[in-house]
C-alpha positions in Angstrom: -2.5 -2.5 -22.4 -3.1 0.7 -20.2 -2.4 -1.0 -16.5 -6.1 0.1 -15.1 -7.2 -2.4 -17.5 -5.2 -5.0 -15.4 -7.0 -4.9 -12.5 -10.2 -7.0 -13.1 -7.6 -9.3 -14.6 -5.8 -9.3 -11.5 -8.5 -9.3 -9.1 -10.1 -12.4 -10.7 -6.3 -14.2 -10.7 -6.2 -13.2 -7.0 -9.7 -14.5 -6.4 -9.1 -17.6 -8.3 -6.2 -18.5 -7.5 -6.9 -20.1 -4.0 -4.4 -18.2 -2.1 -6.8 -15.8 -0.7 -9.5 -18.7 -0.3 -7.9 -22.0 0.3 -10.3 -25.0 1.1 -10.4 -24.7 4.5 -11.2 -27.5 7.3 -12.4 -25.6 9.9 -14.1 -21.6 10.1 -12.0 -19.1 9.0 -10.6 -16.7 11.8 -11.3 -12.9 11.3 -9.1 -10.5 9.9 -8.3 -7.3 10.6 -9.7 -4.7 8.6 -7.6 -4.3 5.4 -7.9 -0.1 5.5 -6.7 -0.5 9.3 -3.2 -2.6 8.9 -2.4 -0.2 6.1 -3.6 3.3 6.4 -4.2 6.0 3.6 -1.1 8.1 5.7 1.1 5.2 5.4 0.6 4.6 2.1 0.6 8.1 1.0 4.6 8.5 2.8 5.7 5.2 1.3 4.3 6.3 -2.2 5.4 9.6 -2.0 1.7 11.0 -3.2 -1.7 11.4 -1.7 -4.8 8.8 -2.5 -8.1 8.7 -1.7 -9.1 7.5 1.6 -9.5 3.2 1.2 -12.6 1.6 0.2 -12.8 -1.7 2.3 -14.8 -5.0 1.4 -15.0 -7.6 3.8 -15.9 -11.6 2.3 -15.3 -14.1 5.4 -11.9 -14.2 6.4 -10.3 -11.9 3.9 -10.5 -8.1 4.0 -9.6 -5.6 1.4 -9.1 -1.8 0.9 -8.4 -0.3 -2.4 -6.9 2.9 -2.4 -6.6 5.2 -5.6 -4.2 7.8 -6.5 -3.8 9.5 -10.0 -3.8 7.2 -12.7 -3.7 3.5 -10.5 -4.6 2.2 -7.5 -3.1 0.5 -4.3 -5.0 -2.9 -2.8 -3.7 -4.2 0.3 -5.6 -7.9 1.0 -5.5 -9.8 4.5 -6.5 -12.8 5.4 -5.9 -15.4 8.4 -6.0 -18.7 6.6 -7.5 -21.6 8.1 -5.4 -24.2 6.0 -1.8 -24.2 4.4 -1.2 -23.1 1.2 0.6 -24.8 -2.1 2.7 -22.3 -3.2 3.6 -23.9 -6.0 0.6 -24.3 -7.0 -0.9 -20.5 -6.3 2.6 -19.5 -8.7 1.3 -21.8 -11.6 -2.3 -20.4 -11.3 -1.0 -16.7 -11.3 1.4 -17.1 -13.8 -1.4 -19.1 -16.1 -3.7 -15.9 -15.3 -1.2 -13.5 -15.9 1.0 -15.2 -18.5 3.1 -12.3 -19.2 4.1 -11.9 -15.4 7.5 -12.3 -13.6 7.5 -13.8 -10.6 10.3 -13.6 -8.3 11.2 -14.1 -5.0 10.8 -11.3 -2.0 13.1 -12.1 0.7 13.8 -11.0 4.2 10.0 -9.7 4.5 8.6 -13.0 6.2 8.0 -16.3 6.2 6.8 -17.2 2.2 7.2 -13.9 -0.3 7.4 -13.4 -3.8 6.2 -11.0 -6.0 4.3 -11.0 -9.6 5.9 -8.6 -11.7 3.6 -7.0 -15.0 5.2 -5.5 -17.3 3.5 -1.6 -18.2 1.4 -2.3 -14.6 3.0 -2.7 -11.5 3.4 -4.9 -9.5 1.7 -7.5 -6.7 3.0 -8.8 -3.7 2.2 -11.9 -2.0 3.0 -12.9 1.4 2.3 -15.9 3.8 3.3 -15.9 7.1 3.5 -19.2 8.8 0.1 -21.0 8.0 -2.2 -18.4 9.1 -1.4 -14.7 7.7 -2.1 -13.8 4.1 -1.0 -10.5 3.1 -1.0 -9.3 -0.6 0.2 -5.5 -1.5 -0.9 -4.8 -5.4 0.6 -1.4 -6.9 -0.7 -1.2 -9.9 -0.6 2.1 -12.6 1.7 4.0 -10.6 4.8 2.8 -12.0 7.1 -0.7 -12.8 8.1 -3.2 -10.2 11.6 -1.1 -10.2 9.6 2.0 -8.9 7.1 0.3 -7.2 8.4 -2.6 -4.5 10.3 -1.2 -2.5 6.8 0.5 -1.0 5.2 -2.9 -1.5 7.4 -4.2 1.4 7.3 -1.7 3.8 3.6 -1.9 3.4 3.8 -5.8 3.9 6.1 -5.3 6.7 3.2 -2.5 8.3 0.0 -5.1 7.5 1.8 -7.9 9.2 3.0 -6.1 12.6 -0.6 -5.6 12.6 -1.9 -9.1 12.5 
C-alpha cells in the first residue's frame, strides 16, 4: 500500500487512540502552536529537503502542523495533557489500528518514547514527558524507519525544549 494512503489510517489511530485526548479531570492547558515548536527550517535541515510551509489545526489542547514535501508528509502533534496516560494501553490500540506496525522503544529522548514503525511508510514517534507534554513526530512517505528516525528525534528533542 503506497504510504500516502496511510495517513487517514494513521490520523484516525492517533485520534483514537486516547493518547492525544485522554479523559481529562480538569480543562486542558494550551499548547503551543504545533508549526511554532517545529519550524518548516528545522525540519527542512533535519530532512535534508525543502517542504511546504506547515498547515496548523488547533482542537482544544492539542495542536498540529502537517508539513508536505515530495511524495509524504511530516506532522508534528503537541499537546499538554491534563491526565496521565496508559501506555500500555495507547501501544495495544495502535498496534490493533495499525496491525502490521513495529513498535519499539525510543530511548534517551525523554521521559516515555517509543516509536511505531510501518513497513513501506515511515514512521511515527510518540513521546510523553512527565504527565503533561505530548509530542508525536509522524514521517510518513519519505522513507523507512531506518532513514527516517533519526530526524524524528531531533524534531522531538526541538518540540519539547519548546514546551
Amino acid at each position: 500500500m503506497p504510504a500516502i494512503l496511510y495517513l487517514p489510517l494513521l490520523f484516525a489511530a492517533v485520534t483514537g487512540a486516547g493518547i492525544v485526548s485522554p479523559a481529562h479531570d480538569a480543562a486542558p492547558r494550551l499548547s503551543p502552536a504545533a508549526c511554532s515548536v517545529v519550524t518548516a527550517a528545522e525540519l527542512q535541515q533535519a530532512m535534508g529537503r525543502p517542504f511546504s510551509r506547515g498547515a496548523e489545526s488547533t482542537e482544544g489542547a492539542q495542536s498540529s502542523c502537517d508539513y508536505a514535501g515530495g511524495t509524504g508528509q511530516v506532522t508534528v502533534t503537541v499537546e499538554r495533557l491534563a491526565g496521565k496516560v496508559d501506555l500500555r494501553a495507547e501501544i495495544a490500540s495502535l498496534k490493533a489500528a495499525v496491525p502490521e506496525g513495529t513498535v519499539r522503544e525510543a530511548a534517551g529522548i525523554a521521559g516515555r518514547a517509543f516509536f511505531l514503525d510501518i513497513p513501506g511508510a515511515g514512521t511515527q514517534l510518540y513521546v510523553v514527558r512527565g504527565d503533561a507534554d505530548f509530542v508525536l513526530i509522524s514521517i510518513l512517505g519519505l522513507g523507512d524507519a531506518s532513514q527516517v528516525s533519526a530526524a524524528a528525534e531531533t524534531l522531538a528533542r526541538k518540540a519539547l525544549g519548546r514546551l
